[in-house]
N, C-alpha and C positions, 0 to 999 in steps of 0.2 A: 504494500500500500504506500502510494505517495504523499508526501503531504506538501502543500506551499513553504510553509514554515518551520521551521525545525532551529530548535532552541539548543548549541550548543555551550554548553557552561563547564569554567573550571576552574574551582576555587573563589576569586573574584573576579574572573573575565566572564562577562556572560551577553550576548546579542543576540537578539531577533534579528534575520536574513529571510529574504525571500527566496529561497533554495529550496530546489526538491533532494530529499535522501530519503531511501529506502528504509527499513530497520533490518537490524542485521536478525536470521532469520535461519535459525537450524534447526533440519529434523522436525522442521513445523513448530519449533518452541521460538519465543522474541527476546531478544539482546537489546539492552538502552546503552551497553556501553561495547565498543571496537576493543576494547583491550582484555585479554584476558593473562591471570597471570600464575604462579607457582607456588609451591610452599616447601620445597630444598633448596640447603645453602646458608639458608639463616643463621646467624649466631647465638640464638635464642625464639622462642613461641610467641616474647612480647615483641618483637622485633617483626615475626612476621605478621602479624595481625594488624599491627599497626599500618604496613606496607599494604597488605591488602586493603585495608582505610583507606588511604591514602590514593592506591590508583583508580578508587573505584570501579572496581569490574565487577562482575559478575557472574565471570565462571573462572574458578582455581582449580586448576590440575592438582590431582592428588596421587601419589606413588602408591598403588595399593600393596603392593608386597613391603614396601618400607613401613608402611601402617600395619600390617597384618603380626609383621616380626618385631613391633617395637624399633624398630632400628635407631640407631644413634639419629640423635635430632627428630624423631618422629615420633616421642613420645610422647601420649595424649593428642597430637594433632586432631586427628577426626573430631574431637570434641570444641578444640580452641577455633572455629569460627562457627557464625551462627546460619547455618545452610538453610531457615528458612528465608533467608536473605538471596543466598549466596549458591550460583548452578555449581553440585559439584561434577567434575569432569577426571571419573577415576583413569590412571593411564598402567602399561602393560610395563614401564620402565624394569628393565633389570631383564627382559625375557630375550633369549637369544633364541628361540626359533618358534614357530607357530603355534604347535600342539602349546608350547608351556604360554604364547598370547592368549590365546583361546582360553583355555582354565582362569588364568590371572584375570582376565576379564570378567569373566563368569562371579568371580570372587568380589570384584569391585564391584557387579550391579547389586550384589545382596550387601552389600556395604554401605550405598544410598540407600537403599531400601530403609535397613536398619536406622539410620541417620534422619527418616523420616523423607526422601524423597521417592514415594512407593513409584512413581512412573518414571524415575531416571534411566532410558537404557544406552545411556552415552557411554563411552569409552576413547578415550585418546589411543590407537593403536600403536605399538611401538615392539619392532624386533629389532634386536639389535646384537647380533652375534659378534662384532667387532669390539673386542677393549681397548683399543689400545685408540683409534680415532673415531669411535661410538657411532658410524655411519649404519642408516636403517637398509636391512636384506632388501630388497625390493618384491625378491619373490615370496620369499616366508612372510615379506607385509599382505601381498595378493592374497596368498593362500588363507590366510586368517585375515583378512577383510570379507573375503567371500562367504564363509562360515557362519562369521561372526553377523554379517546380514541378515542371513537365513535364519539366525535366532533370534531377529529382532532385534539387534543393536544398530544402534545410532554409532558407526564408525567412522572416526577422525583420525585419517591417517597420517603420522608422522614419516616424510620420503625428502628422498634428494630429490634437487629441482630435473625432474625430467619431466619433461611433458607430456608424454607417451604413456607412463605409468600413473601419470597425474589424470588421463584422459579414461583409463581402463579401471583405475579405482569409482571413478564416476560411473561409468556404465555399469560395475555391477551391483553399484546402489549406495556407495560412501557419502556422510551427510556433507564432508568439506572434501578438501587437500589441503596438506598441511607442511609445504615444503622449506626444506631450511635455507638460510640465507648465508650459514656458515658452518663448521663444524657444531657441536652440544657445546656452552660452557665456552667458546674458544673468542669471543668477542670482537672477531673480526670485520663485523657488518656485513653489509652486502657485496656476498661474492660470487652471487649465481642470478644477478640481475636481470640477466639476457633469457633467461631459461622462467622466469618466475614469471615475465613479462608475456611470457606465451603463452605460459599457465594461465597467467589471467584473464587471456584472451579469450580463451578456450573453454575456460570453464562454466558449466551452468549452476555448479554448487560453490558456495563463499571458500574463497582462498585465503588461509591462516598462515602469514608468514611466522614461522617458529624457527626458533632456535639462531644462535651467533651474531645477532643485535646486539652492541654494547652502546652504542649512547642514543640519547632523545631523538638528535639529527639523523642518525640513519632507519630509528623509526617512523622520526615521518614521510623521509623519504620513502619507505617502505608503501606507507598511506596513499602519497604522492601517485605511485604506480597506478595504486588501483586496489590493492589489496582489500579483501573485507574485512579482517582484523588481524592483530595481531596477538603471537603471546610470549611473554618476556620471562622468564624467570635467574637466570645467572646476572644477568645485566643491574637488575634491582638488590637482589641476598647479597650479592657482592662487591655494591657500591661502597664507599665507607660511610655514608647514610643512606640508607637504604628505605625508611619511607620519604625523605626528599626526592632521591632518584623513582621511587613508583610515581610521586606526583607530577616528578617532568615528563615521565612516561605517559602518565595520562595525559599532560596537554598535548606531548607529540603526539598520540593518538589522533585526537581530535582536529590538532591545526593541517596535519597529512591530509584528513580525510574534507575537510572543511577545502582543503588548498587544490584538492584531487574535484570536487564539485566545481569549483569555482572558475574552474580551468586556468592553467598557467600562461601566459603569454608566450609566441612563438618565438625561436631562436632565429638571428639571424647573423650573417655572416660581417655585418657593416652598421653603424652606429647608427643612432636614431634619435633625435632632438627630444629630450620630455617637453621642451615648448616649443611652441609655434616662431616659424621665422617671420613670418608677414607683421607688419606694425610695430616694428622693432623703431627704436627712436636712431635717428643718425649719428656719431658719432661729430 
C-alpha cells in the first residue's frame, strides 16, 4: 500500500514529505522500521538492550543454539527484551550443513512460540561450513531453504551476493535474500556492490543487505541502492559505544532510504553552475 505521506523520524529530526514508500513487508507481516538488528558481540545484556533502544527496529536476530546452550554472553537473552514489542527472527548460526539448519530451525520456531509469538515461523537461514572466512554453502542454503518452505517457514536467507542463487531462492518460495556486502564481522562495507545491485533489480521479495557494514555511511549507501532493509549487528556490539552507533545506524537507515525515494541527481562528466548566468551584474 502506498501512501502520499510518510513521516520519517529520528530522535529529533522529524518531516512530513510528500513521498510515496511502500512499508517494508515480509511473509505478509508489516515493518515500521528498514533496520533490523542482533544481539552477539555485546559486552554485557544492558549494553544490548539499550542498542536495540536505540536503533529502533523491530526485528532482532537471535542465535538459537547460543540461547539453547546458554553460551557465553547469551545468558538469559531470550528473556532480556520485550518480544511483544519486538519481531523475533530466530537464525540457524553455528550450523554447517542443512540436515543440522533444518533441526536448529525447527528449535527456534518453538522458541517464539514459547516467548509468546505462537504465529512466528521466521527463521534467518544460515549454513555455514567455512571457519575460518564464515562464507554461507550456497547449496546446503538451497537444500534447507527448500524444506524448510515446505514446513511452513518464512525463510531468510543469508548468501553471497550472486544473483543466480538470489533469483532460485525466490522461486522456491524464500520470504527475502539476504546477501552480504562483506565477509561476517569483517567491517569492510561494501564489496559486492555490482552483484547486490542486480539483486535488487531482480528481485520480487525485499532484499536484506547483511553482514560486513561497518559505518552509518556505507549503510546508507547500502539504502541508496535500493535495498529494503538492512541488518547490522558487528558494526553496532562492537562500536566503542555501541547504542550511539545503533542510533547513527538508524538515521542511516532512514536518510539511504528517504535519499533512495527522492532520487539523486545525475552524474555528469562537466560542471554545472548552482546559479543562473543570465542577470548577472557587470563587473
Amino acid at each position: 500500500m502506498l501512501t502520499n505521506e510518510v513521516n520519517f523520524s529520528n530522535g529529533n529530526i522529524s518531516s512530513r514529505l510528500p513521498i510515496k514508500d511502500s512499508i517494508l513487508k515480509i511473509a505478509g507481516k508489516e515493518f515500521t522500521s528498514r533496520l533490523m538488528t542482533g544481539t552477539g558481540k555485546y559486552q554485557n545484556i544492558t549494553q544490548m538492550q539499550q542498542s536495540v533502544a536505540e536503533s529502533e527496529c523491530k526485528i532482532v536476530t537471535v542465535a538459537v543454539r547460543r540461547v539453547q546452550t546458554n553460551a557465553p554472553g547469551h545468558e538469559g537473552l531470550a528473556e532480556a527484551l520485550d518480544w511483544s514489542k519486538i519481531w523475533m527472527l530466530p537464525n540457524t548460526a553455528g550450523c554447517k550443513t542443512a540436515e543440522e539448519a533444518i533441526r536448529v530451525a525447527r528449535l527456534g520456531r518453538e522458541m517464539a512460540k514459547i516467548l509468546g509469538q505462537e504465529d512466528n515461523n521466521f527463521v534467518k537461514l544460515e549454513v555455514i561450513p567455512d571457519a575460518k572466512y564464515l562464507l554461507p554453502d550456497p547449496i546446503g542454503t538451497l537444500q534447507a531453504a527448500e524444506q524448510l518452505v515446505k514446513e511452513g517457514f518464512a525463510v531468510l536467507p543469508y548468501i553471497n551476493a550472486d544473483p543466480m542463487l538470489a533469483k532460485r531462492l525466490e522461486e522456491v518460495g524464500c520470504a527475502t535474500v539476504m546477501p552480504l556486502a562483506a565477509p561476517i564481522g569483517s567491517g569492510q562495507g561494501l564489496q559486492t556492490t555490482a552483484n547486490i545491485k542486480i539483486i535488487i533489480e531482480n528481485a520480487k521479495v525485499p532484499v536484506v543487505v547483511d553482514a560486513g557494514i561497518g559505518s552509518p555511511s556505507e549503510a546508507a549507501q547500502a539504502m541508496e541502492m535500493g535495498a529494503d532493509a538492512l541488518l547490522i549487528n558487528s558494526a553496532i556490539a562492537l562500536a566503542k559505544n555501541p547504542p550511539a552507533m545503533a542510533r547513527a545506524m538508524n538515521m542511516a537507515a532512514v536518510a539511504g532510504r528517504l535519499a533512495y525515494l527522492a532520487g539523486r541527481m545525475p552524474m555528469k562528466d562537466y560542471a554545472s553552475a548552482s546559479s543562473p548566468l543570465t542577470g548577472t551584474v557587470d563587473s
